[in-house]
Short mmCIF file of the C-alpha atoms (twelve columns), coordinates in Angstrom:
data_MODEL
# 
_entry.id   MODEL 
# 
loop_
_atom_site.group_PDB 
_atom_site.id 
_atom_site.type_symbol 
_atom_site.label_atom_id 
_atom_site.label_alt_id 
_atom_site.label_comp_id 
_atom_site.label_asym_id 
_atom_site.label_seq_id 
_atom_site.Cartn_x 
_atom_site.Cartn_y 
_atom_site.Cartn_z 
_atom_site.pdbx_PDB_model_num 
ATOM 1   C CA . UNK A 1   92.485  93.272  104.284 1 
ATOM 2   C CA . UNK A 2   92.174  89.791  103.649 1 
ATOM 3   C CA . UNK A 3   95.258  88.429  105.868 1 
ATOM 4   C CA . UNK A 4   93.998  89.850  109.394 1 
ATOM 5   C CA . UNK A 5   96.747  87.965  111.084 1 
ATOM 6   C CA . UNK A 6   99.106  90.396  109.581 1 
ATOM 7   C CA . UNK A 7   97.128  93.864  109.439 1 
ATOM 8   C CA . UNK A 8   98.880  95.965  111.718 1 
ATOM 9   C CA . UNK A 9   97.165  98.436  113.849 1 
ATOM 10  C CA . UNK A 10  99.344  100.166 116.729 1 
ATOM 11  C CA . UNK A 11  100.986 103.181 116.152 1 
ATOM 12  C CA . UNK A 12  104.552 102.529 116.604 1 
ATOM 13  C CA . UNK A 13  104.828 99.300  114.879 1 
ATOM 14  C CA . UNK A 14  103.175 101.664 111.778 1 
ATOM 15  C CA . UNK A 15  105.551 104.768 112.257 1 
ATOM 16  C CA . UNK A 16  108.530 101.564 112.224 1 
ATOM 17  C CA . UNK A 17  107.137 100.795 108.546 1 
ATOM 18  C CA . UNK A 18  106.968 104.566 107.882 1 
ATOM 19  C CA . UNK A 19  110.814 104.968 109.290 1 
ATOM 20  C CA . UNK A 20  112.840 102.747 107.872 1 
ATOM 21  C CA . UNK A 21  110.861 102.551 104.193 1 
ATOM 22  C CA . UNK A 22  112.410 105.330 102.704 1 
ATOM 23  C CA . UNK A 23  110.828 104.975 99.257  1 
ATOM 24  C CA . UNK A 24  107.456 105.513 99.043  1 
ATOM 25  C CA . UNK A 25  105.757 104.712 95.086  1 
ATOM 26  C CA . UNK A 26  103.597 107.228 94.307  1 
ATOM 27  C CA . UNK A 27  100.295 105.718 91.973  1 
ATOM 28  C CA . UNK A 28  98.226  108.256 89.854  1 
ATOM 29  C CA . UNK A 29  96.138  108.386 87.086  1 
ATOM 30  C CA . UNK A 30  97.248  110.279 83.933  1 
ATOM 31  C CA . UNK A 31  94.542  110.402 81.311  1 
ATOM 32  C CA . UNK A 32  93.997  106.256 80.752  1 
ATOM 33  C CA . UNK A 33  96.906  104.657 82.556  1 
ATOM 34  C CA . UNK A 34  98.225  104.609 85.717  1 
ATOM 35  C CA . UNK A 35  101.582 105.965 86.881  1 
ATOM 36  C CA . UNK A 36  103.668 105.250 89.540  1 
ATOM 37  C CA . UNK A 37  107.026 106.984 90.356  1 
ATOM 38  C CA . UNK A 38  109.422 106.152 93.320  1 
ATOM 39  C CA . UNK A 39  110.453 108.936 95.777  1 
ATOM 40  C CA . UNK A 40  111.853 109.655 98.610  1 
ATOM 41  C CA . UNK A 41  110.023 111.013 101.534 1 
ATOM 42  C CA . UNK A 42  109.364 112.452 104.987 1 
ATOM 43  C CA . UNK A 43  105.897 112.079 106.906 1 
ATOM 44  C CA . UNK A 44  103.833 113.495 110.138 1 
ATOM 45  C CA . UNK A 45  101.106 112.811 111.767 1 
ATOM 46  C CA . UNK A 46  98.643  116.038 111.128 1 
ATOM 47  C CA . UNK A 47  95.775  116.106 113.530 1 
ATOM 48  C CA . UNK A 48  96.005  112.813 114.067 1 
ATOM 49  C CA . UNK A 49  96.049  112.400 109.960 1 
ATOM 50  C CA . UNK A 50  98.988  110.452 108.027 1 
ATOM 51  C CA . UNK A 51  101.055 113.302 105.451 1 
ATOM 52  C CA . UNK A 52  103.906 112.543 103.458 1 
ATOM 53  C CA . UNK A 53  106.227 114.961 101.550 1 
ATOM 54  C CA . UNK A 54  107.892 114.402 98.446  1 
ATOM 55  C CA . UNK A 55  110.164 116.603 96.284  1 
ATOM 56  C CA . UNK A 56  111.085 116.764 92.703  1 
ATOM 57  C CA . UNK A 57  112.400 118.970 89.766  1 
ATOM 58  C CA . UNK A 58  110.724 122.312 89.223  1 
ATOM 59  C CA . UNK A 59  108.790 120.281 86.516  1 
ATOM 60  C CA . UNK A 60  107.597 117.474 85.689  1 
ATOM 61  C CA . UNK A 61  105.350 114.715 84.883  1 
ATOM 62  C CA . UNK A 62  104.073 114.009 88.310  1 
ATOM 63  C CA . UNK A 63  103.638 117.674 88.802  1 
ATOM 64  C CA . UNK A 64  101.532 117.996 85.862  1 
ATOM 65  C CA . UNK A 65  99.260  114.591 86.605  1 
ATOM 66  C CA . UNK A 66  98.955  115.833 90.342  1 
ATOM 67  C CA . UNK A 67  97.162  119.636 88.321  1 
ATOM 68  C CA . UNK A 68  94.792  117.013 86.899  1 
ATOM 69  C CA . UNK A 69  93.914  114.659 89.463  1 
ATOM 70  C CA . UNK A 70  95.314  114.845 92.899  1 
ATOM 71  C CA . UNK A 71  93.796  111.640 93.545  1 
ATOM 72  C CA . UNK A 72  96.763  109.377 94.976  1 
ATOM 73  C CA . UNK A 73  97.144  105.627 96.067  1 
ATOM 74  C CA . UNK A 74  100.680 105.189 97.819  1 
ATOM 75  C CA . UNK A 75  102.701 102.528 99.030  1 
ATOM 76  C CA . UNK A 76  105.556 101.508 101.724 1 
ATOM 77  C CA . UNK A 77  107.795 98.572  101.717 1 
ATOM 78  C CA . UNK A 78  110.027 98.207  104.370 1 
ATOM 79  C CA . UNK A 79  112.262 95.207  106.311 1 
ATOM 80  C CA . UNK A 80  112.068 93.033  102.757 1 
ATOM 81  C CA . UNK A 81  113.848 89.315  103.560 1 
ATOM 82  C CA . UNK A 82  113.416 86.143  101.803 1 
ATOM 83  C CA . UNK A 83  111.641 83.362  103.763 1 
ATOM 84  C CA . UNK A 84  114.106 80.515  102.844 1 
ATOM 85  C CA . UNK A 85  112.147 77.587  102.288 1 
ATOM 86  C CA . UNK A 86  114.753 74.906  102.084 1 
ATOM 87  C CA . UNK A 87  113.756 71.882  99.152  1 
ATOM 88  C CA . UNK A 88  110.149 73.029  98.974  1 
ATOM 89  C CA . UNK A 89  109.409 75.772  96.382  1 
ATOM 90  C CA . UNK A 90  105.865 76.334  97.877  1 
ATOM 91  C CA . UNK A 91  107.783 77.249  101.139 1 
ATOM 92  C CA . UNK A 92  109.183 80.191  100.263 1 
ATOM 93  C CA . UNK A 93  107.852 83.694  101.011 1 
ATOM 94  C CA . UNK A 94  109.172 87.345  101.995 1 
ATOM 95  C CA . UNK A 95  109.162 88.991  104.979 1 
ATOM 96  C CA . UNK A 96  108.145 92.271  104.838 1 
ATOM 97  C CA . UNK A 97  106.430 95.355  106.811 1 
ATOM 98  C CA . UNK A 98  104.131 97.615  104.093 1 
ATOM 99  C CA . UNK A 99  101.491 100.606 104.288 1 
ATOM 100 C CA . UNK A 100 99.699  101.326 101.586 1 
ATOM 101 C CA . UNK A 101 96.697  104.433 101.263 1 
ATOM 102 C CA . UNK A 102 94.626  106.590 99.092  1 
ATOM 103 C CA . UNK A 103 94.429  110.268 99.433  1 
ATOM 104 C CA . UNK A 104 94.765  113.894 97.655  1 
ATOM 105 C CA . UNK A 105 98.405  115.564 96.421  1 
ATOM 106 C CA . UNK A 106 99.073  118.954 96.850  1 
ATOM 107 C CA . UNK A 107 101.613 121.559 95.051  1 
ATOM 108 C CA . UNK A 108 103.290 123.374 98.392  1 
ATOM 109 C CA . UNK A 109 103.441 126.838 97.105  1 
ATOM 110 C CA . UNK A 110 103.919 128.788 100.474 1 
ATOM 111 C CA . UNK A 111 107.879 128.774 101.117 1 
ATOM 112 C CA . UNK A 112 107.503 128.416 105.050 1 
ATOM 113 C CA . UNK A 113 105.482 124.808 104.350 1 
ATOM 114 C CA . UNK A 114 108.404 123.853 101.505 1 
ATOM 115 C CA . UNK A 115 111.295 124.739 104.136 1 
ATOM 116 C CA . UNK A 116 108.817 122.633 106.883 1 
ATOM 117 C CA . UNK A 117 108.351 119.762 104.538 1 
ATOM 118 C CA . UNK A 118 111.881 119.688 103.324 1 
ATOM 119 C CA . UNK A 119 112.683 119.099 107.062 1 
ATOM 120 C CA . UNK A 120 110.476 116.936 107.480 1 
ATOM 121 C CA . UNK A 121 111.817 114.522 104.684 1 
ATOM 122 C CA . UNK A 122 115.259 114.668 105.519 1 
ATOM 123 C CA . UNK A 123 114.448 113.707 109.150 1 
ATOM 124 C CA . UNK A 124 112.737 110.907 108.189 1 
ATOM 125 C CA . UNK A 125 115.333 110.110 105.648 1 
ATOM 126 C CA . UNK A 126 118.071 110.852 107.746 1 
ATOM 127 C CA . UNK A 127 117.375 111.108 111.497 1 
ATOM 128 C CA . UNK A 128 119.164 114.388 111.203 1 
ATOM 129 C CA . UNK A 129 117.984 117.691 111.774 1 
ATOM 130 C CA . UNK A 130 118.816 120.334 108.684 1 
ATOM 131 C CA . UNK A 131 118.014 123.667 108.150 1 
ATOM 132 C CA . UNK A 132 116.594 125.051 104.359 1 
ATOM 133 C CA . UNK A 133 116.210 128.802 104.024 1 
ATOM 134 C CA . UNK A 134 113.752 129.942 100.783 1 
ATOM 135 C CA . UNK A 135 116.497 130.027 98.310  1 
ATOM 136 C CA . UNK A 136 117.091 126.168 98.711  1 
ATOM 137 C CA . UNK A 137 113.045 125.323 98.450  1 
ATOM 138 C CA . UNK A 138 112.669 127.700 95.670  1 
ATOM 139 C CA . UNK A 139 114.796 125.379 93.018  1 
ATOM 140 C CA . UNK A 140 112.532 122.626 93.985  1 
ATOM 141 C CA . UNK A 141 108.591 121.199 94.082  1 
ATOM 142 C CA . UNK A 142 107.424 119.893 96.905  1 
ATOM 143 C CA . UNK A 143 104.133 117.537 97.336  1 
ATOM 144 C CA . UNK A 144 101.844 116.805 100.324 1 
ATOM 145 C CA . UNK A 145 99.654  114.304 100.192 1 
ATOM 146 C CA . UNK A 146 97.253  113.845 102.696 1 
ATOM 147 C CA . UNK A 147 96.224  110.409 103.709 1 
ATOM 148 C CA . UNK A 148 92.808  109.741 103.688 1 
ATOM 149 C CA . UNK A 149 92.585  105.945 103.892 1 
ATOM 150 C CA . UNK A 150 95.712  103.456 104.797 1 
ATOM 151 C CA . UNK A 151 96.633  100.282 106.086 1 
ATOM 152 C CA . UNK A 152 99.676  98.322  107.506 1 
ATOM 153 C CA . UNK A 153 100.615 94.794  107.331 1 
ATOM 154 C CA . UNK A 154 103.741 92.508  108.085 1 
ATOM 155 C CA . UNK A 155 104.830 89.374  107.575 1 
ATOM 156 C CA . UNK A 156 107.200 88.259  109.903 1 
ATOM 157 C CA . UNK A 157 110.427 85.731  109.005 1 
# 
């Protein structure tokens, strides 16, 4: 990271990017070309390792670039407000709290993990706890990816 006055490192101020982000864009790589999609999500800490779950259609592109490559990049925006610079231009900035990582995406086939991971993402999205039973999980496709790599940063207002 090239700004080390604004890498962030302790735990809570990165679970306060990861709560109150709410979209997480999801970079891949299908055939020459990147693509990135926008989705909601819900994360834990595994073992001490960041994963995030994601949910979509029972088909779809992601799903089918995720069967070629599960190689992932992802990343976090959260607490976005212009810096108002007054009369200078070159003044201006945004405030801003982001995590951005690399890891491998994951199909969740087993139903107990999609009910678990459903949960998951609408307690993070929510700060509610709701139950899913197998005929909920089955109409959808859920993703894990595991976080191999990441890193925080803010910039403060």
């Amino acid at each position: 990271m090239r700004r080390k006055d604004r890498e962030v490192t302790e735990l809570a101020q990165i679970e306060e990017i990861l709560e109150k982000g709410k979209v997480v864009h999801l970079g891949m790589i299908d055939g020459d070309f990147p693509y990135i999609v926008p989705l909601n999500y819900g994360y834990q800490w595994q073992n001490e390792q960041l994963v995030l779950f994601m949910h979509g259609a029972k088909a779809g592109r992601k799903f089918d670039v995720i069967a070629h490559n599960p190689n992932v990049f992802i990343e976090i925006i959260a607490d976005v407000e212009a810096i108002d610079g007054g009369d200078n231009p070159c003044k201006y900035s945004t405030a801003f709290g982001s995590l951005m990582g690399e890891g491998q995406a994951y199909i969740v086939t087993d139903s107990k993990e999609k009910i678990r991971a459903m949960e998951c993402l609408m307690k993070t999205q929510t700060n509610r706890n709701f139950e899913f039973d197998e005929k909920m999980v089955g109409r959808v496709q859920v993703i894990k990816v595991i976080i191999q790599n990441y890193s925080a940063k803010r910039h403060e207002k």
